[in-house]
MARNU-76695 format. One record per residue (C-alpha): residue in three letters; x negated, y negated, z negated. Coordinates in steps of 0.2 Angstrom, whole numbers, padded with zeros to 4 digits, always signed. Example, Ala and Ser with C-alpha at 12.3 -4.5 7.8 and 13.67 -1.06 7.14 Angstrom:
# MARNU-76695
ALA-0062+0022-0039SER-0068+0005-0036
//
This chain:
# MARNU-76695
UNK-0227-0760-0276UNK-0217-0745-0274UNK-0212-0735-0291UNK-0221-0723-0299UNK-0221-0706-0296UNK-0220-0694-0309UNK-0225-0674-0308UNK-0230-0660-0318UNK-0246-0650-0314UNK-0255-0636-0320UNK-0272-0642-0332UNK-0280-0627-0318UNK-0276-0636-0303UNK-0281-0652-0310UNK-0299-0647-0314UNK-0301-0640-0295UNK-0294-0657-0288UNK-0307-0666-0298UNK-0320-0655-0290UNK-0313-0655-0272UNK-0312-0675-0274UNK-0296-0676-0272UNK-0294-0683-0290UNK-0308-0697-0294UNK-0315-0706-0308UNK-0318-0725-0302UNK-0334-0732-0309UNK-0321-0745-0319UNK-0318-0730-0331UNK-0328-0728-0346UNK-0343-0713-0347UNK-0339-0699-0355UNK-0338-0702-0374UNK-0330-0690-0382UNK-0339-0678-0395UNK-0341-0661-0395UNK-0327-0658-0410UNK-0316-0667-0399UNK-0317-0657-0384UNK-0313-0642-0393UNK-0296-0650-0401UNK-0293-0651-0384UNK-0294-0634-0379UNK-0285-0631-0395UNK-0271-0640-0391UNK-0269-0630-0375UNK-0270-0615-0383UNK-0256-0619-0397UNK-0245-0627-0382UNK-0245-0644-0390UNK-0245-0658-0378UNK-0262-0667-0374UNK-0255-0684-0366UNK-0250-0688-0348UNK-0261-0695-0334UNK-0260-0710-0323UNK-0267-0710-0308UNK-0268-0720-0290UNK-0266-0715-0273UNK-0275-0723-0260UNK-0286-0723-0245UNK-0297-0738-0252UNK-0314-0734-0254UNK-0318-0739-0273UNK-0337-0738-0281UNK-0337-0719-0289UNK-0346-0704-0295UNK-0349-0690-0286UNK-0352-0681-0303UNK-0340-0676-0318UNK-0348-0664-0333UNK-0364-0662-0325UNK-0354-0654-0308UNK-0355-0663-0290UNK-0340-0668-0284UNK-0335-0669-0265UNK-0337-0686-0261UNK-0323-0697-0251UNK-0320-0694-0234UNK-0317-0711-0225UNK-0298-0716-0222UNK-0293-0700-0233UNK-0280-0703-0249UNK-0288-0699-0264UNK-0281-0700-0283UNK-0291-0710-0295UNK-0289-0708-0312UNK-0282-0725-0322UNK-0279-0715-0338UNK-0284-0697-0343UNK-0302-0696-0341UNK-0308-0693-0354UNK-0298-0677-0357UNK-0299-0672-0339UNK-0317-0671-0339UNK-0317-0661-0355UNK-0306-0649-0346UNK-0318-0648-0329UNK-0333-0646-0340UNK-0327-0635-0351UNK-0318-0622-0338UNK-0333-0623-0325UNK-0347-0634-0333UNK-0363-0632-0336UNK-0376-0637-0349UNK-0375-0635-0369UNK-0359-0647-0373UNK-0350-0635-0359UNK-0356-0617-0367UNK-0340-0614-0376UNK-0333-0600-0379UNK-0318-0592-0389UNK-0320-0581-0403UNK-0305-0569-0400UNK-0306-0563-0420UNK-0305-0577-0429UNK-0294-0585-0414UNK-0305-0603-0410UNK-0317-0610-0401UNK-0334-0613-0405UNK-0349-0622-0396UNK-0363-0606-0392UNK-0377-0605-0403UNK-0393-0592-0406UNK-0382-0588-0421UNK-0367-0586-0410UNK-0368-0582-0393UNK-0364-0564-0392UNK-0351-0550-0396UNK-0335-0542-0388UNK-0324-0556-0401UNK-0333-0570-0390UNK-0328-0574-0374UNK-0334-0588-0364UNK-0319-0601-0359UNK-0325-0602-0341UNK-0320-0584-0339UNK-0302-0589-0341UNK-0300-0596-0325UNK-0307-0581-0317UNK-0301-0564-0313UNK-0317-0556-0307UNK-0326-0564-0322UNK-0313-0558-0334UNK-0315-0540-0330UNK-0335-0540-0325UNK-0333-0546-0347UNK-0322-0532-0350UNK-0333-0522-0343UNK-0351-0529-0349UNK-0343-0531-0367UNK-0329-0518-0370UNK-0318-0526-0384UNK-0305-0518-0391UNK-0291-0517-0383UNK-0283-0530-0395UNK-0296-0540-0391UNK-0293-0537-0374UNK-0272-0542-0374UNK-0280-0557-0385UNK-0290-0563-0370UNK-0277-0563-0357UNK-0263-0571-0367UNK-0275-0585-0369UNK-0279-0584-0349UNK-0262-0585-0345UNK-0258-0601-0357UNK-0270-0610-0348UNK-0266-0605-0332UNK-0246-0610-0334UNK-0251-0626-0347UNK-0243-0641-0336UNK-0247-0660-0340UNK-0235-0676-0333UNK-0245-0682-0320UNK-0239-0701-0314UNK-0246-0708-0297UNK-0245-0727-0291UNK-0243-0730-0275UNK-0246-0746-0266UNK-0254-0753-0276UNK-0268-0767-0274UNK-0287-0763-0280UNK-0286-0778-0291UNK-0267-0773-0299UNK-0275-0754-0303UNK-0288-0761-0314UNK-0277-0772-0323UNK-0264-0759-0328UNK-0281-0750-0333UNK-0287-0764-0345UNK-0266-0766-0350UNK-0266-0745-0355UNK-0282-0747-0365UNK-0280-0762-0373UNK-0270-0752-0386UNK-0270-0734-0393UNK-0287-0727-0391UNK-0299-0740-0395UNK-0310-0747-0381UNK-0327-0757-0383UNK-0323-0775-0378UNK-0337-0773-0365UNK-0327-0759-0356UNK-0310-0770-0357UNK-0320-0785-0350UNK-0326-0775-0336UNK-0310-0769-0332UNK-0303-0786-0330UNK-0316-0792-0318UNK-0318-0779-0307UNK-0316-0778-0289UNK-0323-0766-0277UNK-0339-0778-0275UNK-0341-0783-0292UNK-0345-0772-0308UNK-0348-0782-0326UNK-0359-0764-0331UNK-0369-0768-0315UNK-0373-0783-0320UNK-0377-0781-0340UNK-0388-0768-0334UNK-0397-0780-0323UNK-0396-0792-0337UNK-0402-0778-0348UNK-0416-0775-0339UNK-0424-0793-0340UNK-0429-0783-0357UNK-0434-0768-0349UNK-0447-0778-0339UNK-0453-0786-0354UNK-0453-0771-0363UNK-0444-0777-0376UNK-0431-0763-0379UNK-0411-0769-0376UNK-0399-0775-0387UNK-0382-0769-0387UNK-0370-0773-0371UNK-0359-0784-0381UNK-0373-0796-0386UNK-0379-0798-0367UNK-0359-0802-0364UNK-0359-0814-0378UNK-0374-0821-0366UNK-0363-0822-0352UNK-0350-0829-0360UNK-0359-0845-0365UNK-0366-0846-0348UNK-0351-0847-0341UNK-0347-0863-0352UNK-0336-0854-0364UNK-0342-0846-0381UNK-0349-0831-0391UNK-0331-0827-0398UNK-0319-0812-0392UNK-0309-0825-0387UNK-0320-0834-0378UNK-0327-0817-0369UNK-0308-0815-0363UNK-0309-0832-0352UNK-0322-0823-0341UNK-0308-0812-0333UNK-0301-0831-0325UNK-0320-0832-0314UNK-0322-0827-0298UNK-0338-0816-0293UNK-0349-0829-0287UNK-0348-0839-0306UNK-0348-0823-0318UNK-0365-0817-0305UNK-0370-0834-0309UNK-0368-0834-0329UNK-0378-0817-0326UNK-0392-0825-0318UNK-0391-0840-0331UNK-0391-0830-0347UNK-0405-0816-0338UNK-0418-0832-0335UNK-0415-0838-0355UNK-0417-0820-0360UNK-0434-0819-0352UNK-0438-0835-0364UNK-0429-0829-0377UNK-0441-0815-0377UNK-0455-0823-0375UNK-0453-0836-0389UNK-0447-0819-0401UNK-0462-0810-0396UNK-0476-0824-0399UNK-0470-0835-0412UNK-0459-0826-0425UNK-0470-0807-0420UNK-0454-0795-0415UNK-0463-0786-0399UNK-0446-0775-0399UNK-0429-0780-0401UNK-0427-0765-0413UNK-0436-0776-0426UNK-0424-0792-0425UNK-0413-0792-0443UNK-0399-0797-0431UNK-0393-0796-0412UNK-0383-0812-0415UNK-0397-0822-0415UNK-0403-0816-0399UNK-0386-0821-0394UNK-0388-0838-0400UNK-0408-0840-0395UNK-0402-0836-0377UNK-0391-0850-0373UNK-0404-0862-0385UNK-0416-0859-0368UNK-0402-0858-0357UNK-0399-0876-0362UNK-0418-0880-0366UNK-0429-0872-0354UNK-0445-0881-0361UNK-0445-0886-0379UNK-0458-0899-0386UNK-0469-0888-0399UNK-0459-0899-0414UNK-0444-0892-0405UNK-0450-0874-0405UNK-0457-0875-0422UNK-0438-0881-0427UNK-0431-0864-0419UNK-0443-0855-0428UNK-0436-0861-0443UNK-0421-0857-0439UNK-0425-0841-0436UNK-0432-0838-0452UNK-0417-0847-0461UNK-0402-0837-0451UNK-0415-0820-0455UNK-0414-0822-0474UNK-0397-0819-0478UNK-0381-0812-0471UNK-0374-0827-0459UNK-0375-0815-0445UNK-0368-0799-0454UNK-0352-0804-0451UNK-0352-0818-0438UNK-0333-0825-0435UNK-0325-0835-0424UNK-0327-0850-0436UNK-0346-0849-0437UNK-0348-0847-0419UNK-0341-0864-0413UNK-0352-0872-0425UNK-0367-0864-0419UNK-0365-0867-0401UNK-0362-0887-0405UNK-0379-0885-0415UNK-0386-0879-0401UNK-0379-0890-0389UNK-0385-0903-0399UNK-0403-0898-0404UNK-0404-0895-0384UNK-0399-0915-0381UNK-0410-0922-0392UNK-0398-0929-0404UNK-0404-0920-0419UNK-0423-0913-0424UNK-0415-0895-0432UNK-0405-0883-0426UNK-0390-0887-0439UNK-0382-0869-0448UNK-0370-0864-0461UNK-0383-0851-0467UNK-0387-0852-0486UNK-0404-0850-0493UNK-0411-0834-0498UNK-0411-0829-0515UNK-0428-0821-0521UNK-0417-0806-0530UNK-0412-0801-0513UNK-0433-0790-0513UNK-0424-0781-0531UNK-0408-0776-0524UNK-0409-0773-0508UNK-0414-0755-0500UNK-0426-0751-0486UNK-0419-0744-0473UNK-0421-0741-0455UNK-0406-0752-0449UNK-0405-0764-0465UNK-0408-0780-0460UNK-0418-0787-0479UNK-0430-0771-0473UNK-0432-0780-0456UNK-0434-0797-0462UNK-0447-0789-0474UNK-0457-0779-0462UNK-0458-0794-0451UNK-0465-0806-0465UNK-0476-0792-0470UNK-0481-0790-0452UNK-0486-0812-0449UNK-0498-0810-0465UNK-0507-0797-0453UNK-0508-0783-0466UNK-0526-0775-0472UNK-0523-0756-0476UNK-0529-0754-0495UNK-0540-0742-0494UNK-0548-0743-0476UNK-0548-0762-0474UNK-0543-0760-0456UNK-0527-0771-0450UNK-0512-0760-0451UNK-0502-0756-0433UNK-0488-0769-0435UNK-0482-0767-0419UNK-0480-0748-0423UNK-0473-0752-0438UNK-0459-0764-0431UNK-0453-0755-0418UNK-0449-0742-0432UNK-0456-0727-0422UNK-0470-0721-0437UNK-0460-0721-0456UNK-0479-0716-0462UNK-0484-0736-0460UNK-0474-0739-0474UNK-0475-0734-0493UNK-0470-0737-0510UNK-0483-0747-0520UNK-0475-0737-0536UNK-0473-0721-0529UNK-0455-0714-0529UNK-0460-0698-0538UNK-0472-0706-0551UNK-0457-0719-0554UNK-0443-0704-0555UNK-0455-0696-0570UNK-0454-0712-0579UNK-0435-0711-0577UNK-0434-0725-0564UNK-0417-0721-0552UNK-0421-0717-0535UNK-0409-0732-0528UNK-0421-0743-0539UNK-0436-0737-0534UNK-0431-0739-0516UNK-0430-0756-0518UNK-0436-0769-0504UNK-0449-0777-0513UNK-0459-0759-0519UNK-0463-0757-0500UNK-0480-0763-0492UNK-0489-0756-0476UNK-0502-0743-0476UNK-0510-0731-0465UNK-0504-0713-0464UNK-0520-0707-0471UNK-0521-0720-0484UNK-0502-0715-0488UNK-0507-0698-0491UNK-0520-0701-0502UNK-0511-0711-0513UNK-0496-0699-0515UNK-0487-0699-0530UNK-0503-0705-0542UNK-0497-0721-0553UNK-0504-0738-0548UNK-0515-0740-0561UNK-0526-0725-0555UNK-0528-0726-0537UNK-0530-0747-0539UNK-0543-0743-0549UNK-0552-0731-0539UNK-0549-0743-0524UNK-0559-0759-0536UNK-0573-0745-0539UNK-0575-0742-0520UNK-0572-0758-0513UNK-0575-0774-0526UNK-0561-0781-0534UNK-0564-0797-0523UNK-0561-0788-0511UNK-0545-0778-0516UNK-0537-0792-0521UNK-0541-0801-0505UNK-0531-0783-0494UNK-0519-0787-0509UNK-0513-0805-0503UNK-0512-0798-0486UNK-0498-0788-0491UNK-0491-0801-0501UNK-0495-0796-0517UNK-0506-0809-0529UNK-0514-0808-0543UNK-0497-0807-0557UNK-0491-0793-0546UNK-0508-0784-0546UNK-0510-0786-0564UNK-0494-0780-0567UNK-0497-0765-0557UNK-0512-0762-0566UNK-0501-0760-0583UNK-0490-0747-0573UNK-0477-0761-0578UNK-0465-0760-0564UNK-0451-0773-0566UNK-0466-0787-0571UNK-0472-0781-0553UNK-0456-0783-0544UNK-0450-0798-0553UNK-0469-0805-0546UNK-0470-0797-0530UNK-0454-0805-0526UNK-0457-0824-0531UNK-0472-0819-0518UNK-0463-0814-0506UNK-0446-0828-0509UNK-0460-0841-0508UNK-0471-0837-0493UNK-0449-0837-0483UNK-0446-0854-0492UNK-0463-0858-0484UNK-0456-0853-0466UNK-0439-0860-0469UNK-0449-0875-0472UNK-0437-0893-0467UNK-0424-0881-0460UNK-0416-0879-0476UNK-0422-0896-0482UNK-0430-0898-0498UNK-0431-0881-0507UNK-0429-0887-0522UNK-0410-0882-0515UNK-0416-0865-0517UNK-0406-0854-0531UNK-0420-0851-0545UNK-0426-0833-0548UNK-0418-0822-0559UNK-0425-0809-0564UNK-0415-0790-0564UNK-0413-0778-0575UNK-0418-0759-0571UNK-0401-0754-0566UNK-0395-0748-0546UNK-0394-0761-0535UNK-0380-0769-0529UNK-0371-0759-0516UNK-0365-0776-0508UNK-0381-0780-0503UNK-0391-0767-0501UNK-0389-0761-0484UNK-0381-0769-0468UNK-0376-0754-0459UNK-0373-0740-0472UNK-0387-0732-0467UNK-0398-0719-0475UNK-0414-0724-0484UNK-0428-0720-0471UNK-0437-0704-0475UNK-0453-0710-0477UNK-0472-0707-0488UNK-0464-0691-0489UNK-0478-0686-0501UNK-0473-0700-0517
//
């Protein structure tokens, strides 16, 4: 390998390079990721003179799978035999520049606001005026002067303009190129640059390290991915399918064990790939008909896909006592946080637990996880991405939920893949609780939260329980509104208490309910639940921020009308 050679070239010539082909981004590198904030930091930097980073790239006549398209421009494609320059480090920032001095599209329109001296994304609000010009006129004479002339800024304005042109047309960045150097050496001093400084997703690093020009990981986890697709089962993220992989391949769900893929050859990480893809299709299968999650939006957690995976890569046909087993599992590993935060030392423990379960050797799928703790349904919010709100919708949703008012079974399938927030309302209405002083973060609580119809959601508004219950027991029987009751887990105390208006005597009932029909689920997994800690009851205070939400995420915005 012949030493690098280092050069300095103008950010201009750079971007005209990338669009001849001469410079080329192999598929190896990342998409483009960056925001729209940091593209203009970029151009920022430029125009301040500050630097913005040198690039690596290789020289070579090899033939390497590519795009042919950077920032929503073609690019001339390879000529056969001809050097080009692919680009090892830099991408990121080089696309920014292509798109942003010739692209096209709404994350290109930028422009320069010559007055108050930045640069600004266009908008209906501001896409006009002599003070803006737009930055892919700074690479053009003739375009310059045909905005001269259509605008007519002031002459300041004007001077403003081309000082700016002329700093991007002289900004220089270092520019190293390796030369002679193997396919399979240019994608590890890839994976070695990114494995520090600007973090990269482990999926990105792994398919660095494995690459070669007939191989791609992403290839592959899209394949793998769309074992789902045919399903029609949503995806999970990448890095759970390369958890998949990994204990395929004979290795683990760790980092660490993700890292020991980079040591196979082609033909035994394609045939981890096809491995994990057949025990997806099951895994699917099994999540779709026995525990009720049609979509994989509605799973509380993606690392018990992970897990289910290899259990039917091992076990291809359980026996129903071993399928009822794994549904117990399920349930259990669903009703707490074992999965929020899955470490390394959980993970080795759950794949001998597996392993074993698969051999025969034990009749449960042995865990670490705890048993749930009926105050979870008082402190915990619902929320589109927590997961007590997805365990909750999916044992609402196996109770096959009557809508109060119409009697008709509620959509579950719409309501677990989360695409209709109407299918879900407060059974004390938020604003009715806020004008009894109730907080907002306690009103929002988990076990307050049953499925409806829209229509039924809008005709219950923001009335008190008491009312609208009583108007349903006029219309429908009590019988019978205590019958569509149970169906959304709420018995008699609850109902009673809702009668009184008496919310934490509902809460603290609806949630035995609802702690006693998981118990039920959980059933040997857990062994006797008498294990279970007793319920407590909570006072009317906020939850407890450390369990209310998985992801930090927003309450979902939904019975707009309480």
């Amino acid at each position: 390998m012949r030493a690098p050679e280092p050069t300095i070239a103008p950010i201009t010539s750079l971007a005209s390079r990338v669009l001849s082909g001469d410079i080329v981004l192999p598929k190896f590198q990342r998409a483009f990721v960056w925001t729209p904030q940091q593209i203009l930091y970029l151009l920022d930097s430029v125009r301040r003179n500050y630097p913005i980073g040198s690039l690596l790239m290789w020289r070579t006549t090899a033939k390497l799978a590519s795009g042919h398209e950077v920032a929503g421009l073609d690019t001339v494609p390879q000529h056969e035999g001809a050097p080009v320059h692919y680009v090892l480090d830099g991408q990121q920032r080089l696309a920014s520049l292509v798109g942003a001095l010739h692209g096209t599209g709404p994350i290109w329109d930028i422009a320069y606001d010559l007055e108050r001296e930045e640069f600004l994304h266009l908008t209906e609000e501001a896409s006009a005026g002599p003070q803006i010009m737009p930055v892919r006129h700074l690479t053009s004479v003739s375009a310059m002067m045909s905005w001269i002339r259509r605008d007519n800024p002031p002459v300041e304005l004007q001077e403003r303009a081309q000082a700016l042109s002329d700093q991007f047309a002289h900004y220089q960045v270092p520019v190293v190129t390796l030369l002679d150097v193997s396919e399979e050496d240019s994608a590890r001093i890839f994976e070695r640059i990114n494995s520090t400084g600007t973090s990269m997703d482990i999926v990105d690093l792994i398919r660095a390290g494995t690459w070669s020009k007939d191989f791609d990981l992403k290839d592959e986890i899209e394949q793998l991915l769309q074992v789902l697709d045919v399903k029609n089962y949503g995806r999970v993220d990448a890095k759970t399918m390369l958890r998949t992989i990994s204990a395929a391949a004979g290795f683990g769900f760790s980092t660490k064990s993700i890292h020991e893929l980079r040591g196979l050859d082609k033909n035994q990480l394609r045939s981890a790939v096809t491995e994990a893809g057949k025990a997806a299709e099951r895994a699917v299968d099994f999540l779709a008909t026995q525990i009720g999650t049609p979509q994989a939006e509605a799973l509380p957690y993606y690392n018990q896909f992970a897990v289910l995976v290899e259990l039917f890569r091992q076990l291809p046909k359980p026996t129903a006592a071993q399928y009822d087993a794994v549904t117990r599992w399920f349930w259990l590993t669903a009703s707490g946080e074992y999965f929020k935060g899955w470490r390394e030392s959980q993970m080795g423990p759950d794949l001998a637990a597996v392993t074993e379960f698969a051999a025969g050797h034990s009749t449960e799928i042995e865990t670490g996880a705890a048993l749930p703790r009926a105050i979870l349904w008082q402190r915990a919010q619902f929320s589109r991405q927590n997961s007590p709100s997805k365990l909750l919708v999916l044992l609402m949703s196996y109770e096959k939920p009557r809508d109060l008012n119409t009697g008709r079974l509620v959509d579950v399938a719409d309501a677990l893949s989360w695409q209709n927030s109407k299918q879900f309302h407060h059974f004390f209405p938020r604003a009715y609780l806020k004008s009894e002083g109730v907080s907002a973060a306690r009103a929002n609580v988990c076990g307050n939260l049953i499925m409806l119809s829209a229509i039924s959601n809008n005709w219950i508004s923001d009335r008190r329980p008491s009312a609208y219950l009583s108007d349903l027991a006029d219309w429908h029987g009590e019988d019978e509104l205590r019958a569509r009751l149970r169906t959304c887990l709420i018995e008699e105390d609850a109902y009673q208490a809702a009668l009184r208006d008496d919310y934490d005597g509902f809460l603290r009932a609806r949630s035995e309910t609802l702690h006693r029909r998981l118990m039920e689920l959980i059933g040997s997994a857990a062994g006797s639940a008498d294990a279970a800690e007793p319920f407590t009851p909570v006072p009317a205070v906020a939850p407890d921020a450390s369990v209310a939400a998985d992801s930090g995420s927003e309450p979902i915005d939904h019975d707009s009308v309480d």
